[in-house]
ZAMARGU-4260 file (C-alpha; in steps of 0.2 Angstrom, whole numbers, plus 5000, padded with zeros to 4 digits):
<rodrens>
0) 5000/5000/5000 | 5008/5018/4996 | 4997/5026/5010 | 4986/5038/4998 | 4966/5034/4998
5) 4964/5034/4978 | 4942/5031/4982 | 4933/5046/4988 | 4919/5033/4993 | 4929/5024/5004
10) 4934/5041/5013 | 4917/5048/5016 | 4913/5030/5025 | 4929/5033/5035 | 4920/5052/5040
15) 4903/5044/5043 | 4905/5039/5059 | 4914/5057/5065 | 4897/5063/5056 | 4886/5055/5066
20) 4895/5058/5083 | 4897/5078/5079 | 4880/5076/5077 | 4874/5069/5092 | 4886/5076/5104
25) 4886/5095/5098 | 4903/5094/5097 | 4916/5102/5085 | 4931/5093/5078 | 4943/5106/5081
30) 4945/5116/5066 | 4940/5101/5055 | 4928/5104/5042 | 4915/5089/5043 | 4910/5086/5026
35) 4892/5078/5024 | 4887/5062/5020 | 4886/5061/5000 | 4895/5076/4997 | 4903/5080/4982
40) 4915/5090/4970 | 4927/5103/4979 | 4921/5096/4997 | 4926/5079/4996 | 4940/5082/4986
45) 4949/5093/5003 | 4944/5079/5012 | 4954/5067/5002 | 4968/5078/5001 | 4967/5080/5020
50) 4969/5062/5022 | 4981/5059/5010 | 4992/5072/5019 | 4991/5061/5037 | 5006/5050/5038
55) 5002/5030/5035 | 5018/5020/5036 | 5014/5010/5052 | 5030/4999/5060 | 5025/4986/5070
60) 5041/4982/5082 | 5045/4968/5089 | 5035/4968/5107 | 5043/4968/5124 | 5042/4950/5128
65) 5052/4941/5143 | 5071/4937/5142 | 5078/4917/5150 | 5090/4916/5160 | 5097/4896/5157
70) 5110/4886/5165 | 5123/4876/5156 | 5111/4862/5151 | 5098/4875/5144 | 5086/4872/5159
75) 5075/4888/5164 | 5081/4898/5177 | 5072/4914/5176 | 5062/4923/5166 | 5066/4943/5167
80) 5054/4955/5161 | 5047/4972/5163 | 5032/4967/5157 | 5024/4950/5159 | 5022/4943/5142
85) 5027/4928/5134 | 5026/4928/5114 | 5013/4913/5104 | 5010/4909/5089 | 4991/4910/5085
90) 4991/4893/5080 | 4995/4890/5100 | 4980/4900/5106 | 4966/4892/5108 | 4951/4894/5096
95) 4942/4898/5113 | 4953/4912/5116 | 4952/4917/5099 | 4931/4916/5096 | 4929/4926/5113
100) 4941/4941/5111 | 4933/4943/5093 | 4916/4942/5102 | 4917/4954/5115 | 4929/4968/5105
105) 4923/4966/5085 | 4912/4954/5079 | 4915/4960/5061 | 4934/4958/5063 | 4934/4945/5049
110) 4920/4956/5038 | 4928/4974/5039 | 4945/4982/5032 | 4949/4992/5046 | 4938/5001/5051
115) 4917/4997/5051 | 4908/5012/5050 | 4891/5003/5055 | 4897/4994/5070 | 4905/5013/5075
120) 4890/5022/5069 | 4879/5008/5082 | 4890/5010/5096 | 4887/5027/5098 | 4870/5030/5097
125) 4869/5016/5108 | 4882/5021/5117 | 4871/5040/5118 | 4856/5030/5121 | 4866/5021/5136
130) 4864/5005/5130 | 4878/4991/5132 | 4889/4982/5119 | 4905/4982/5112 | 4915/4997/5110
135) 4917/5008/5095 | 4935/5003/5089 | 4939/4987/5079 | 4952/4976/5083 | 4964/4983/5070
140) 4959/4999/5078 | 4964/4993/5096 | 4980/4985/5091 | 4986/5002/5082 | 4980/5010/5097
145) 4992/4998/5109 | 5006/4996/5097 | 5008/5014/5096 | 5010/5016/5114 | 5019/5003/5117
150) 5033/5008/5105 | 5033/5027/5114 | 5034/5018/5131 | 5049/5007/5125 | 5056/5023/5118
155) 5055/5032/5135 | 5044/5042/5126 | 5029/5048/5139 | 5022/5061/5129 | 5022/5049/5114
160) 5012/5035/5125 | 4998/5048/5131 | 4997/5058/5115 | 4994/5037/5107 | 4977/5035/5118
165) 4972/5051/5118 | 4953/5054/5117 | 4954/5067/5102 | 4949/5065/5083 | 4965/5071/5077
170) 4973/5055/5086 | 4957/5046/5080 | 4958/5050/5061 | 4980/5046/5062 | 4973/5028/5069
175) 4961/5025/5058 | 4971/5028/5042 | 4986/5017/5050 | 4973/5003/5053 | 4970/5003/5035
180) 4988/5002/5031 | 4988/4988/5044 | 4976/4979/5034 | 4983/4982/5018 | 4999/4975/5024
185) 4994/4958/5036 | 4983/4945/5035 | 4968/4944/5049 | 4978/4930/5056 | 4993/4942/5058
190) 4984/4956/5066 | 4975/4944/5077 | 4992/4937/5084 | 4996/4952/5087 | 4982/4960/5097
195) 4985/4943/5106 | 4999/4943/5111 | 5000/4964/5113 | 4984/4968/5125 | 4985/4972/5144
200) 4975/4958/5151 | 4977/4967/5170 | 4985/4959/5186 | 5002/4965/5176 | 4999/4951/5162
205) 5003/4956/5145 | 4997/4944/5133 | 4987/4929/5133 | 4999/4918/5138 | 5005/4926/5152
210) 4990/4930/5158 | 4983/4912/5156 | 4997/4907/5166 | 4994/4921/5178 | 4974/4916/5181
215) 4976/4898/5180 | 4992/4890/5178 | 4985/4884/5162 | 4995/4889/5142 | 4983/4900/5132
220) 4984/4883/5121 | 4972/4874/5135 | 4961/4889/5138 | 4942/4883/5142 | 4928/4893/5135
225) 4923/4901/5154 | 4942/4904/5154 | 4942/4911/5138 | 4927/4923/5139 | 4932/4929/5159
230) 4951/4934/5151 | 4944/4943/5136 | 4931/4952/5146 | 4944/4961/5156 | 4954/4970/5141
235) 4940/4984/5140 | 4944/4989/5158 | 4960/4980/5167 | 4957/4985/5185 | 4937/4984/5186
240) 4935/4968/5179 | 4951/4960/5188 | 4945/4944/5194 | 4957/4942/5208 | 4952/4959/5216
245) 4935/4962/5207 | 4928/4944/5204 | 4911/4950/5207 | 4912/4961/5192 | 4924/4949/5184
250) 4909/4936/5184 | 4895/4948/5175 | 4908/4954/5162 | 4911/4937/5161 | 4893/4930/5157
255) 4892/4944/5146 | 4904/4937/5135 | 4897/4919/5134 | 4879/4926/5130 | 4888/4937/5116
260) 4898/4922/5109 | 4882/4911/5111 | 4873/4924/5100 | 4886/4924/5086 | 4886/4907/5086
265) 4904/4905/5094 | 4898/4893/5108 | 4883/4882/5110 | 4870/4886/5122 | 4873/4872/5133
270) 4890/4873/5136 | 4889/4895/5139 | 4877/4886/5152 | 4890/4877/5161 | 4902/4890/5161
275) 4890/4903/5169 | 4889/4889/5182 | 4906/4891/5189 | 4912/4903/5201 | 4927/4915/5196
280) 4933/4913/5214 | 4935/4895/5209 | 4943/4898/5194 | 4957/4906/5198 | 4973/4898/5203
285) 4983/4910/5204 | 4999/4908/5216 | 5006/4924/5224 | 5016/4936/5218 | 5035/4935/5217
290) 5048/4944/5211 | 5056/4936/5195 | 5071/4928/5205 | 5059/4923/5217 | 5050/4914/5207
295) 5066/4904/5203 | 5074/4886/5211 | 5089/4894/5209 | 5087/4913/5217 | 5102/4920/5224
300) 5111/4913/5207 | 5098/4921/5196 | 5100/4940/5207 | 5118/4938/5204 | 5116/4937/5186
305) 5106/4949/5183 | 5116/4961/5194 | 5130/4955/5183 | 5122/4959/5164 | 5119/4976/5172
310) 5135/4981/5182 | 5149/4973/5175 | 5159/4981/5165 | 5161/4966/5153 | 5143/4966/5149
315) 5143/4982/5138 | 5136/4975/5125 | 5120/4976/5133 | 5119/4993/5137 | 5130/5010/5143
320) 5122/5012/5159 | 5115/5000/5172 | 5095/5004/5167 | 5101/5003/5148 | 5104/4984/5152
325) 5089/4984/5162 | 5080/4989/5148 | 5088/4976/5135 | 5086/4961/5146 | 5068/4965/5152
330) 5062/4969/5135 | 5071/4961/5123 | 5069/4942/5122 | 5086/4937/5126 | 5092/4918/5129
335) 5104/4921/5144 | 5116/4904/5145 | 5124/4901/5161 | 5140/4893/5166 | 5128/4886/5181
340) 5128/4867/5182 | 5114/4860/5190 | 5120/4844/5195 | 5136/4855/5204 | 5121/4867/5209
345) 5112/4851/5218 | 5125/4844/5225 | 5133/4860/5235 | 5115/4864/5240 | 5111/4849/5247
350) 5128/4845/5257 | 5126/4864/5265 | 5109/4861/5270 | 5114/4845/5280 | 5125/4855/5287
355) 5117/4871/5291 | 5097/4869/5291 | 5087/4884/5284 | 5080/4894/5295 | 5089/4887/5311
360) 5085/4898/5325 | 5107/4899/5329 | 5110/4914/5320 | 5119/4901/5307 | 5122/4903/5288
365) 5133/4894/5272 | 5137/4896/5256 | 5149/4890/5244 | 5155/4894/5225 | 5162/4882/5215
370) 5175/4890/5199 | 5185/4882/5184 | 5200/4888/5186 | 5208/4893/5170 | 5192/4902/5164
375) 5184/4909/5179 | 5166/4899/5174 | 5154/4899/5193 | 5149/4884/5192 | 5136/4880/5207
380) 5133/4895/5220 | 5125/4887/5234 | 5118/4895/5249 | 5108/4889/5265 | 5097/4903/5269
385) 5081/4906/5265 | 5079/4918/5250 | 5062/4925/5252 | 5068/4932/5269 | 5085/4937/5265
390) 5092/4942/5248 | 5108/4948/5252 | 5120/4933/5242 | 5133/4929/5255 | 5146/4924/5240
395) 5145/4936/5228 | 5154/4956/5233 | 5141/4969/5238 | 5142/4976/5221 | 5130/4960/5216
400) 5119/4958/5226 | 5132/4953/5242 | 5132/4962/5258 | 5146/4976/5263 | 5159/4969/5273
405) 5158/4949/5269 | 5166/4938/5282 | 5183/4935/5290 | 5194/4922/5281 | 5203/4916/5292
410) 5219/4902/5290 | 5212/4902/5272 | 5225/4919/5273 | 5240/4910/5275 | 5239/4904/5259
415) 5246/4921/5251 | 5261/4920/5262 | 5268/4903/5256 | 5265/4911/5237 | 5275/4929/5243
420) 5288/4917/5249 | 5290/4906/5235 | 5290/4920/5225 | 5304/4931/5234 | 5315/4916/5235
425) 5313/4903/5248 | 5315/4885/5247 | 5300/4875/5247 | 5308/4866/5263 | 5315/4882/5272
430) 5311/4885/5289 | 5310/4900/5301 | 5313/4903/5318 | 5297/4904/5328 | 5295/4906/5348
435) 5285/4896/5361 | 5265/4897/5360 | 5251/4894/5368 | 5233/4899/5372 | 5239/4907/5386
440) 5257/4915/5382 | 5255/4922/5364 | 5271/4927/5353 | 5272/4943/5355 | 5280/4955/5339
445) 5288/4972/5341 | 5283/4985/5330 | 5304/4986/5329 | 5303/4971/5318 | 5290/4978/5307
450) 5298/4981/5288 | 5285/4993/5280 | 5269/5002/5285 | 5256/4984/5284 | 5264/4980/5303
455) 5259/4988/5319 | 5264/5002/5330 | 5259/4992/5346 | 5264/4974/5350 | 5254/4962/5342
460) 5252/4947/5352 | 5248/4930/5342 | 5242/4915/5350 | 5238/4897/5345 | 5223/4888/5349
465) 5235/4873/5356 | 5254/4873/5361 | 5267/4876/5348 | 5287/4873/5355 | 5298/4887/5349
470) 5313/4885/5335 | 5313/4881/5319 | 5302/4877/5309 | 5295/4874/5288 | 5286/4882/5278
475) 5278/4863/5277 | 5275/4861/5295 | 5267/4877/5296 | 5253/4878/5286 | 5250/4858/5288
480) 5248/4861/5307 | 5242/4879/5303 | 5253/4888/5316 | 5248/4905/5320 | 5264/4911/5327
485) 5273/4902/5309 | 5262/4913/5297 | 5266/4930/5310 | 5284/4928/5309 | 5283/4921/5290
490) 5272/4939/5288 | 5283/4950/5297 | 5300/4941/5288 | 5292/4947/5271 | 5282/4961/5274
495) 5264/4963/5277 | 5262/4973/5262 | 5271/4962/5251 | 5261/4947/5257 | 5246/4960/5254
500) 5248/4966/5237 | 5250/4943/5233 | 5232/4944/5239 | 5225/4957/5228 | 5232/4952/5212
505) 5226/4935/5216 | 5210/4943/5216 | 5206/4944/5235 | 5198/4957/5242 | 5183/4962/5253
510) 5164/4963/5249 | 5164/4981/5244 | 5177/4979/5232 | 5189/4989/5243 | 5205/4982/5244
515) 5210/4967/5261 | 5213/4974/5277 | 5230/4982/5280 | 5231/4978/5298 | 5247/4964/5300
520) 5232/4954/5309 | 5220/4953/5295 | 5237/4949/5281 | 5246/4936/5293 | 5229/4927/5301
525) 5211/4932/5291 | 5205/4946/5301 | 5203/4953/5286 | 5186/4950/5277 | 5180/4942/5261
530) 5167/4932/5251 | 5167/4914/5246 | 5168/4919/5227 | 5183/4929/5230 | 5194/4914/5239
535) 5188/4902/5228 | 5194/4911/5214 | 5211/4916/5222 | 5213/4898/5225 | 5206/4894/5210
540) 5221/4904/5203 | 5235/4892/5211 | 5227/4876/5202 | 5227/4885/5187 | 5245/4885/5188
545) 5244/4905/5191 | 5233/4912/5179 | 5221/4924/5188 | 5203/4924/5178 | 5189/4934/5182
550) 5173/4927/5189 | 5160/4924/5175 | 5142/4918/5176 | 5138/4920/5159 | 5141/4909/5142
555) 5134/4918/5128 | 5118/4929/5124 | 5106/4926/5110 | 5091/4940/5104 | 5073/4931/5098
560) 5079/4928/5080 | 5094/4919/5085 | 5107/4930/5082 | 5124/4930/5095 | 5126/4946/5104
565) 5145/4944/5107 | 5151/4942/5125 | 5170/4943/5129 | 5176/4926/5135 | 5188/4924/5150
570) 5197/4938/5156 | 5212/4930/5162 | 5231/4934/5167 | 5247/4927/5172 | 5249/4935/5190
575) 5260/4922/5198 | 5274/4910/5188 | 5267/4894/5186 | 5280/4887/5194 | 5278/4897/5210
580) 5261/4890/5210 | 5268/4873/5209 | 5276/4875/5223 | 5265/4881/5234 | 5251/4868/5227
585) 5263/4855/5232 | 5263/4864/5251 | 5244/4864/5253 | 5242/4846/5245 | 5250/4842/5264
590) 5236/4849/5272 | 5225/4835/5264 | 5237/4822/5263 | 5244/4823/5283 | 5234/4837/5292
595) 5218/4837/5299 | 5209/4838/5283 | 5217/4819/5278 | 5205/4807/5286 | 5192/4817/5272
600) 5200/4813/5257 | 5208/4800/5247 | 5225/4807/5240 | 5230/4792/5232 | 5212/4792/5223
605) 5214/4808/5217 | 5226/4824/5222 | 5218/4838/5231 | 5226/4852/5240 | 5218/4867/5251
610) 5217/4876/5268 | 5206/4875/5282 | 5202/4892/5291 | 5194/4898/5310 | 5193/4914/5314
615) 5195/4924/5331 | 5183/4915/5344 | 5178/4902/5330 | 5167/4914/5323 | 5167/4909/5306
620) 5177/4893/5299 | 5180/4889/5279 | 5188/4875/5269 | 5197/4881/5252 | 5203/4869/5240
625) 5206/4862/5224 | 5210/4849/5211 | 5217/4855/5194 | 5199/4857/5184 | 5188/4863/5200
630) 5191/4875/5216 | 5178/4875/5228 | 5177/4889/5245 | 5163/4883/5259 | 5160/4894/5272
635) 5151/4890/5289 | 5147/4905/5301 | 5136/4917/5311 | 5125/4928/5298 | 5126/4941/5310
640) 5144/4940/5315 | 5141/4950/5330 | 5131/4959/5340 | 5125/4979/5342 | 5140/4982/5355
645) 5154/4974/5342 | 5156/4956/5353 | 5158/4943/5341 | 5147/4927/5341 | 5155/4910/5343
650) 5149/4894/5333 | 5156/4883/5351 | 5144/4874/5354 | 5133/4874/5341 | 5122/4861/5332
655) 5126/4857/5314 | 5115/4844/5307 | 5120/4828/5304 | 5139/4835/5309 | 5129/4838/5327
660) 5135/4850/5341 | 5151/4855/5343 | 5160/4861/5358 | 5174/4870/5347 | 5171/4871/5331
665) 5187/4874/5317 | 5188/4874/5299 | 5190/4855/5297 | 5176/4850/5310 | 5162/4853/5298
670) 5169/4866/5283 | 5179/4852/5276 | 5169/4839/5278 | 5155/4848/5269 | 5167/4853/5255
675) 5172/4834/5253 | 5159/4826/5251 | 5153/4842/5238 | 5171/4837/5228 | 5171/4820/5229
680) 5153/4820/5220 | 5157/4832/5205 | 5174/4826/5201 | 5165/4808/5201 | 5168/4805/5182
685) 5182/4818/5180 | 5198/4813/5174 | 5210/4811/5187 | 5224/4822/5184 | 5241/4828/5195
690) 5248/4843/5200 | 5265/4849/5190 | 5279/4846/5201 | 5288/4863/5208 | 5306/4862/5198
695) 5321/4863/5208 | 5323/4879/5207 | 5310/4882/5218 | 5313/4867/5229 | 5330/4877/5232
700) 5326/4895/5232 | 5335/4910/5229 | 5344/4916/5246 | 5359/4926/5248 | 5373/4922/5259
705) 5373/4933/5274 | 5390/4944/5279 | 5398/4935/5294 | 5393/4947/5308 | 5397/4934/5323
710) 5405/4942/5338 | 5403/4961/5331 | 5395/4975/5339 | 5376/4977/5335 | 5381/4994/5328
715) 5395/4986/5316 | 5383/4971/5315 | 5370/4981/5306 | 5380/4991/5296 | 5388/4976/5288
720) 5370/4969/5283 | 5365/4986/5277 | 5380/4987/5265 | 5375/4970/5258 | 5357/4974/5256
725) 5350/4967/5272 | 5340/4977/5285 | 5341/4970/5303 | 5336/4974/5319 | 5340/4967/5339
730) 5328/4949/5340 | 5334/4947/5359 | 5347/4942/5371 | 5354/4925/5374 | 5370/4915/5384
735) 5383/4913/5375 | 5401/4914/5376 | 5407/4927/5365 | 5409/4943/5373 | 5393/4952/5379
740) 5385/4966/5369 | 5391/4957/5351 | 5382/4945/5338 | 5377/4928/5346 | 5369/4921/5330
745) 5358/4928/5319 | 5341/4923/5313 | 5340/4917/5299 | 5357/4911/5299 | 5370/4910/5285
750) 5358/4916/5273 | 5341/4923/5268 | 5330/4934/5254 | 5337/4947/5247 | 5332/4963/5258
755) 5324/4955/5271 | 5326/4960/5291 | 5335/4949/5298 | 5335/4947/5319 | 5352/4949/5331
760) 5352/4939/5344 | 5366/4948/5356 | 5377/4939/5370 | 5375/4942/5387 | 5392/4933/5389
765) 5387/4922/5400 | 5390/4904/5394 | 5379/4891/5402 | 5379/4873/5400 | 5361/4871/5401
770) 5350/4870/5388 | 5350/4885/5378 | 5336/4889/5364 | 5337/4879/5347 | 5350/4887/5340
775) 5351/4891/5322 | 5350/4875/5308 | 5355/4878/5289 | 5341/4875/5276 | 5337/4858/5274
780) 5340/4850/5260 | 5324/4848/5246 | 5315/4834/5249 | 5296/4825/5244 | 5282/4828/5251
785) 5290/4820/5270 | 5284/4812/5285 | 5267/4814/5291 | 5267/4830/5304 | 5257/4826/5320
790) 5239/4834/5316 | 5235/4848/5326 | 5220/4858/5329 | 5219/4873/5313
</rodrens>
């Protein structure tokens, strides 16, 4: 059609109802010269022309439908939307549907082309005379009608949508020319599928699918006749005839319906019989309403998501601002594949609930993320609270959906020391000189042997939840036994900061995406706090041999006609050496294999390494660990971690399922067990595969000899460490018999890293033949994965 009316006939018929409505109203049509019926010549020719001159071309865009949100087998997950509406083919509406809608709004529909001047004509003088039937406007009118404000309101267009519903003739006339271009353009079937699927049904359903699924949990495909006739009564007015809140009304516009298809011979009389029969109250089965990711199995992962597509800078594509993507994924049909695998998804669920019971009266919570390392996929973001009461996602940063501060780490901390050792030069099997522990007599560091501006100004005081003899002792023993006093001298020998900045590029960090505490405590220990995503990732990044990647919940993004919209993949980077991270993956695999954590795994079976972690007063407790394809972090703890006035809330004591009630509670008393028995089913299958070996030059490190500073002055003592690059400071005195005031020994002795502090022990001159302190031992040599430490409490 080339939008210009060539039939002066057909324009007059188009003017015939404004004719009579002028007429019986006493109204003017603003400036509009009304020509009268069978007028002719100059008249009807600047009637035509005024026509001709209204804009025709109608574009119907696609409609707002609802996007799916899919995990990595294609199974639903959600289903976001700003309006409720899912998209059918007529052929899928039911002939029900079809017969009522046409009933109740244009009986004519199939007759007219466009526009039906006798039924418009009828409907007002009835409408003067207050009589009752269908409105004025045709279906192709309606449809113009909605289409045009749809596309304004899509726009963001507001004075486009009010000035497409206006009650003017203007308006009136541009719709009814575009309803003829309609019909020239698409068949009855077309513009019925439309309308369909297009029309406000009320109780925010758009469509009649939705709203089928709204009012009865029923596809528009299965829609009875009483069904049928009570959905397409409502479309005249949305609110009034609601059945949920108006069923009364509901009913009567119902019935009315059923004796107008009846009448058209679009339902026989017996069976509009038995539909009047049933109640509306009856009819409807409508479930409460829910938020989208309310409505989802899989809630907290589907709020993450979404949070994801609209605030993560990798999902541009979508949109330049937040409510841009908003926008996109409400309204634009989108196929949203996950990396989220159910059977993963399950499994952590289930093991965390049997652990931690949803909705305990304990003030106790879980979650746990499981990541692929090498690509960063979340592959199951489990969590044991209940979602309709609480939203906030304790795994994800508070940027998704988490909450501000996250939770203290704990042991799982120590991790990043072993990797800044490694890294500086250490030898897998070196030790350090740590003193005497206890839960009553801490270790007690000055602020003298602090090297940079992470330590402390005050003495900080380490204890150790069981007895640790002083001396030396390896970075093996230390993290299999998980010695407090170890990783505070380990930390205060590299420097908190450095050991801080290993944690941050590995991706740690705290909930508000501020960087981990500076405080020596929260560096050394896990004072500091995080999220379950974030240590599983960090962790994540030691199995895959280094490579740091970023967190990604989605696969790939598809619009209604199939086409990709491209999303970048991975975004990864080399932030430690691979070999490093051999070497300190060979480490943690002791923690499975002889720490308390072995009875819980089958090393043999397959390799595993990871770290248990308790906090101060066994306030939270985690399990992080790995095999080379998956890394899993479980956390256990207090949702509120502490009270009004700041004191933190213990888990002694408490009841854990089918772990029971604990007296003290660590890391490997129920973390560990839950994150077992969650790895040992999704690896069932897996290839089994082995950790690279560390080569020898990390087994034998990088230290420098130390100047011989025995039996000098402290003075001349630390000058000559200065000179050679080493900073130093007093550690302590001890007997000896080389002259009081000079060098006893030094710690470490021989050598150590390159500009590390190293600690003078000074003589009193005093030579006793008592037992003095373990003195100094060279390095051991490298050896294997050695004998089986004692376990110790983490």
């Amino acid at each position: 059609m080339d939008g210009r009316a060539h039939n002066v006939s057909a324009v007059l018929r188009l003017l015939l109802g404004f004719v009579v409505l002028s007429t019986v109203a006493g109204l003017l049509m603003a400036g509009l010269a009304i020509p009268a019926v069978g007028a002719t010549g100059q008249v009807a020719k600047g009637s035509v022309d005024f026509f001709n001159d209204l804009p025709s071309e109608f574009t119907v865009s696609p409609l707002a439908q609802q996007s799916r949100i899919l995990d990595a087998d294609g199974k639903l997950i959600a289903n976001p939307y700003d309006e409720n509406r899912i998209i059918v083919p007529l052929k899928k509406i039911s002939k029900n549907m079809q017969n009522a809608q046409i009933a109740i709004e244009d009986s004519r529909f199939y007759e007219h082309g466009g526009l039906d001047p006798r039924g418009f004509t009828r409907a007002m003088l009835s409408n003067l005379q207050g009589g009752d039937v269908q409105g004025a406007s045709t279906l192709t009118q309606q449809y113009v009608k909605i289409t045009l404000q749809e596309n304004a309101l899509r726009r963001g267009d507001k004075e486009a949508a009010r000035a497409a519903v206006d009650k003017n003739y203007a308006r009136k006339l541009q719709e009814l020319k575009y309803a003829l271009n309609v019909e020239e353009n698409f068949t009855k079937e077309q513009i019925l599928e439309g309308y369909l699927n297009l029309v406000y049904y009320g109780d925010q359903a758009y469509g009649v699918e939705a709203a089928a699924l709204n009012y009865f949990g029923v596809s528009s495909s299965k829609l009875s006749l009483g069904q049928a006739a009570l959905m397409a009564g409502i479309v005249q007015q949305p609110t009034a005839y609601n059945p949920v809140i108006n069923p009364k009304a509901a009913q009567s516009r119902r019935n009315l319906v059923l004796d107008r298809m009846q009448a058209l011979g679009l339902a026989p009389a017996k069976d509009v019989t038995a539909a009047k029969k049933v109640d509306v109250k009856k009819m409807i089965k409508k479930k409460p309403a829910k938020g989208v990711c309310h409505r989802s199995a899989q809630p907290y992962f589907c709020s993450y998501v979404l949070e994801y597509l609209q605030k993560s800078p990798q999902m541009a594509v979508l949109g330049k601002t937040p409510a841009e993507r908003l926008k996109t994924i409400n309204q634009g049909g989108l196929t949203i594949r996950t990396t989220l695998k159910p059977s993963f998804q399950k499994t952590a669920q289930a093991e965390l609930v049997k652990a931690v019971p949803i909705n305990n009266k304990q003030n106790l919570a879980a979650a746990a993320t499981i990541i692929e390392p090498g690509t960063g996929k979340i592959l199951a973001m489990a969590q044991a609270t209940d979602f309709s009461r609480n939203q906030t996602n304790l795994n994800v940063d508070q940027k998704y959906g988490g909450g501000p501060n996250g939770y203290q780490i704990g042991s799982t901390a120590k991790t990043f020391a072993l990797v800044e050792a490694l890294e500086r030069g250490m030898p897998l099997e070196s030790t350090i000189r740590i003193p005497y522990t206890s839960p009553d007599k801490p270790a007690v560091f000055k602020p003298s042997q602090m090297t940079d501006k992470c330590g402390t100004l005050d003495e900080w005081k380490v204890r150790n939840d069981v007895p640790v003899s002083g001396g030396q002792m390896s970075l093996r023993e230390g993290v299999t036994k998980s010695v407090n006093p170890f990783f505070a001298a380990l930390t205060v020998k590299l420097g908190a900061c450095s050991v801080r900045d290993t944690m941050l590029k590995m991706g740690l960090h705290r909930a508000d995406g501020k960087a981990i505490s500076q405080s020596i405590a929260g560096i050394a220990l896990g004072a500091g706090e995080s999220t379950p995503m974030s240590v599983a990732n960090a962790y994540a990044t030691l199995a895959a041999n280094g490579r740091y990647c970023e967190p990604m919940p989605v696969i790939s993004i598809t619009t209604p006609d199939k086409k990709e919209v491209k999303v970048p993949g991975p975004q990864c980077k080399q932030v430690i050496s691979a070999d490093v991270a051999a070497g300190v993956n060979d480490l943690l695999q002791s923690v499975v294999e002889n720490g308390t954590v072995s009875p819980l795994w089958d090393s043999n079976a397959r390799p595993a390494a990871g770290k248990t972690g308790t906090t101060e007063k066994h306030n939270q407790i985690w399990f992080s660990g790995f095999v080379p394809q998956l890394a899993t972090a479980v956390w256990v703890g207090n949702l509120k971690p502490a009270s009004k006035t700041g004191k933190l809330y213990t888990l002694a004591g408490k009841c854990f399922g089918e772990y029971g009630c604990v007296p003290r509670v660590y890391g490997s008393t129920v973390a560990a067990p839950v994150w077992a028995k969650i790895m040992k089913q999704v690896t069932k299958g897996m290839p089994v595969k082995q950790f690279k070996d560390p080569s020898e030059a990390i087994r034998k490190g990088k230290y420098d000899a130390l100047p011989n500073v025995i039996g000098y002055g402290v003075d001349e003592a630390k000058a000559r460490l200065a000179a050679a690059g080493f900073s130093s400071y007093v550690a302590g005195q001890v007997n000896s018999g080389v002259p009081a005031g000079t060098v006893a020994y030094t710690d470490p002795p021989g050598s150590a890293l390159k500009g590390s502090k190293v600690g003078l022990y000074v003589s009193t001159g005093v030579f006793q033949q008592t037992r003095q302190p373990d003195p100094p031992q060279p390095d051991p040599q490298p050896r294997q994965r050695g004998p089986k430490p004692k376990p110790t409490k983490p």
